[in-house]
N, C-alpha and C positions, 0 to 999 in steps of 0.2 A: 349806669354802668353799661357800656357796651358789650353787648353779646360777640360772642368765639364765634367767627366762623366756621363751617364745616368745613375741612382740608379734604381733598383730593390728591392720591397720588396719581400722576402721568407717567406709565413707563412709554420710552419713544417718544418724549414731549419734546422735542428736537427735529424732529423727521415731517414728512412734508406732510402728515394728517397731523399729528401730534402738536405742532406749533397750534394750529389751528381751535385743536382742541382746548388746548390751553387758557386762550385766548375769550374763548366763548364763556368757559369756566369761570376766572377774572369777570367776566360783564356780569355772568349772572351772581356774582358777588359770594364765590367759593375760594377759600385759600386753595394754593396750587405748590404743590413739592413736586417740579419734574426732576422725573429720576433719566437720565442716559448715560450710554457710555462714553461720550462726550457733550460736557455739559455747555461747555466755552462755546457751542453752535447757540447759546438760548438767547443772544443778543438779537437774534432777527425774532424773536416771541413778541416783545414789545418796547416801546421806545419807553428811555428811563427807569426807573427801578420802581420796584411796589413792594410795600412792608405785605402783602397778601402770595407772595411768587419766592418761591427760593429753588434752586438748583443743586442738585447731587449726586453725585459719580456713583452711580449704580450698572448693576450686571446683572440682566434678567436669570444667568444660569448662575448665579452664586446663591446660595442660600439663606446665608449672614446677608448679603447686599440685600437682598429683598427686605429684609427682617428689619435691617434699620430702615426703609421707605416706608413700609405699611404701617409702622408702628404710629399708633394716634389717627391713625386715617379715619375718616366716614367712608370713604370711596376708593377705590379704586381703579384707573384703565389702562388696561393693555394694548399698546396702540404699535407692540412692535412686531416688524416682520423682516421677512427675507426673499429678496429676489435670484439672486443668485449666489449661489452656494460657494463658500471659501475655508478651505482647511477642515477643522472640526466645525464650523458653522454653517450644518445642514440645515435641508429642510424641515427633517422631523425632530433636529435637536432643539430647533428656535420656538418652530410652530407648533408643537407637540409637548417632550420633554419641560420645554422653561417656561410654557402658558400654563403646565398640571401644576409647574412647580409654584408659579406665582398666585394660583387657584390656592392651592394648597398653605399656603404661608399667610393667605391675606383670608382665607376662613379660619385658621388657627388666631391671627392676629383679633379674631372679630371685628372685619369689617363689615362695616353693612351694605354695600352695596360694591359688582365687581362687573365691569362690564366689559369684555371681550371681542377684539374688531377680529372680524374674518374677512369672508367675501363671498361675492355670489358664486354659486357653483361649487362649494367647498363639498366635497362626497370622500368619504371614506373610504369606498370603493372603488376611486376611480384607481386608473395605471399610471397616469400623469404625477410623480414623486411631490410638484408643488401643490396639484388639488388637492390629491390625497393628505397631503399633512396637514391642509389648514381642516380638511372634514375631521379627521382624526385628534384634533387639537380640538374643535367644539365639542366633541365626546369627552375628551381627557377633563377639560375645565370642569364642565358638566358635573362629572363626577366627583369633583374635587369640591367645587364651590355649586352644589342644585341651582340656585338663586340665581345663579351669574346669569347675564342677560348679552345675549350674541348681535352686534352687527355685522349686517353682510353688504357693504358697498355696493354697489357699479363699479364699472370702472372710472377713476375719479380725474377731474382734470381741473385745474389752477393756472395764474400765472406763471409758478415754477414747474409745472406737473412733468412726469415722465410718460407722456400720453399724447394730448395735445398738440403741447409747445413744438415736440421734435415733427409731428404730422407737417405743422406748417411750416417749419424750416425747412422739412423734404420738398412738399409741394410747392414753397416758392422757388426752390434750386433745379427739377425737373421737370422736363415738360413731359415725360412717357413715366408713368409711376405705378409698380408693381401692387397686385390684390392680392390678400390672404387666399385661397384658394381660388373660389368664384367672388367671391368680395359680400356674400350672402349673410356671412355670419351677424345678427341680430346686438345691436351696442343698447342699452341706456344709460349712460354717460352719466354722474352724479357731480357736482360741483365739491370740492373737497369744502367750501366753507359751510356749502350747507349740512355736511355729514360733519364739522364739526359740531355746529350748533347741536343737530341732532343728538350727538352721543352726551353734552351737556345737558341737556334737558331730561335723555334718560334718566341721569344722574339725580337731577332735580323730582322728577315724579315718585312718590311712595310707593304706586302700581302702577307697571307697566307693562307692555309685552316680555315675554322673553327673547324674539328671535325678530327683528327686523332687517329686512332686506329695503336698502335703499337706494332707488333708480331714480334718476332724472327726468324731465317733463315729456320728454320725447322719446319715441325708439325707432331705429335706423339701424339699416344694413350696414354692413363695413363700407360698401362703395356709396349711398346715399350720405353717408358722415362723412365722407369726402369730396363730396359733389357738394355737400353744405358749407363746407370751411372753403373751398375752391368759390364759391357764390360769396363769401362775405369778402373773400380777396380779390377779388374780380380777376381769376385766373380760370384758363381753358389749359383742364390737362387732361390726356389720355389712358384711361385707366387698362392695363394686361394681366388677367389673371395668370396665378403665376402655382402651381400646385404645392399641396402643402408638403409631400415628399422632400420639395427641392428646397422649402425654405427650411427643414427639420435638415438636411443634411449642411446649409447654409451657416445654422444658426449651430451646428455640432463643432464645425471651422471656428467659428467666432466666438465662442466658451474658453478657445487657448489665449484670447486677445485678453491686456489688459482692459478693462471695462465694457467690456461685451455689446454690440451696441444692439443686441439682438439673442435669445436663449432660447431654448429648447421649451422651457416651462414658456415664454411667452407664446411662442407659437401653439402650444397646447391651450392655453385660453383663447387662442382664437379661432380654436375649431368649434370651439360651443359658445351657444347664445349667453349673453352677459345681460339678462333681462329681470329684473324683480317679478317675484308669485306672487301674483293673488290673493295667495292664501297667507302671506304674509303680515305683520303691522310694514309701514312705510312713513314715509316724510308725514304722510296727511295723520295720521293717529299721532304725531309729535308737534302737530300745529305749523307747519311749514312748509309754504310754497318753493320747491326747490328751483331752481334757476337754471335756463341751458346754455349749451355752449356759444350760442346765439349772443347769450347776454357779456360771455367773454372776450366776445371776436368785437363785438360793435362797440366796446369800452377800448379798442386796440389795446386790449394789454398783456397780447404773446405777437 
């Protein structure tokens, strides 16, 4: 008789870490119920169907919507976020509010395991309305679910990434190309597949950390990450620092735009270093050599 796999739910198992994760889950031979608010996105998960995958219109801020996901789980992750804010869908209603709440429904559900993506830099203290809420939301979970186990990315970049991809569409289009302030600020870039892998494997371990931060092989200034991607494209461009005042007033302009190609919260992470602690677990305590952007440029596939 074949043994039951352990189910997993993916909330955000649609979105650009979520697929991923999903994906990883599937290999290492976990059923996978992704839950999103649009599920009809799950056809880029993977090619053909699996009696091991099903999809379900869920709403991380509905209560009953949780209740039917979690129900029968072994696991659970929270893989959804928000970048820029629309309507009633803030930062601390997404990042705060419907992570306590999903904490909350999936310890009542008795799951056994609940793992929680943030990022690096997440402080509950800070001023920035988008740090702040993702530090305030590992508190919130915290309290809801003890157990639950935090990843905190780099910033992540993919084939499809919103990082990367557009870097080198700017730098092949301009030859003078604006720095975040002095271009100073500290990147370790995480590959989004390797932080899938990694949050499945958390999954899989009986004990593991609670709090990993995971950075990429390398760490590089904002302008050295640029002078790197410019090196793999064999482009000579000009770099002008450009103060962060002007791009905080720049990106205030462009919040009225539809799809903003630039926010206020981004420019706030690029005033602080995006570097994984020390004093953290990382890629190396989950058995995985993470890969740099090096390995995505010389594969041409942005």
């Amino acid at each position: 008789m074949a043994t039951e796999l352990q189910k997993v739910a993916v909330f955000g198992g649609t979105g650009f870490l979520g697929r991923r994760v999903v994906r990883h889950l599937l290999d290492r031979h976990f059923a996978v119920r992704v839950a999103s608010r649009r599920p009809e996105r799950g056809g880029a998960i993977v090619r053909g169907t699996s009696p091991t995958l099903e999809f379900v219109r869920a709403d991380i801020s509905d209560a009953a919507s949780i209740d039917a996901v979690v129900a029968g789980t072994f696991g659970v992750v929270n893989a959804v976020s928000l970048y820029v804010e629309q309507g009633g869908r803030t930062f601390h209603s997404v990042h705060v509010e419907a992570a306590a709440r999903l904490a909350t429904r999936a310890r009542e559900a008795n799951v056994a395991q609940l793992v929680h993506v943030s990022g690096i830099g997440a402080d509950a203290a800070s001023a920035s309305p988008y740090i702040r809420s993702r530090g305030e939301g590992e508190h919130a979970v915290r309290a809801a679910f003890p157990l639950a186990r935090i990843i905190r990315p780099a910033v992540m970049f993919g084939p499809d990434d919103a990082f990367l991809v557009p870097l080198v569409k700017l730098l092949r289009k301009f030859p003078v190309f604006p720095l975040f302030g002095s271009g100073r600020t500290q990147l370790q870039p995480a590959g989004v597949e390797d932080v899938g892998a990694a949050i499945a494997r958390t999954l899989e371990a009986s004990q593991a950390e609670p709090i990993h931060e995971l950075g990429g092989p390398h760490i590089y200034s904002y302008q050295a990450l640029l002078r790197t991607v410019c090196d793999h494209l064999g482009l000579q461009r000009l770099f002008v620092p450009v103060p962060f005042v002007m791009w905080q007033a720049l990106a205030l302009l462009a919040e009225n735009l539809p799809g903003p190609p630039i926010t206020r919260n981004q420019i706030d992470l690029m005033r602080m270093d995006n570097v994984a602690s020390p004093d953290c677990a990382g890629f190396g305590a989950l058995g995985i050599e993470p890969h740099g952007i090096e390995d995505l440029l010389r594969q041409q596939m942005i």
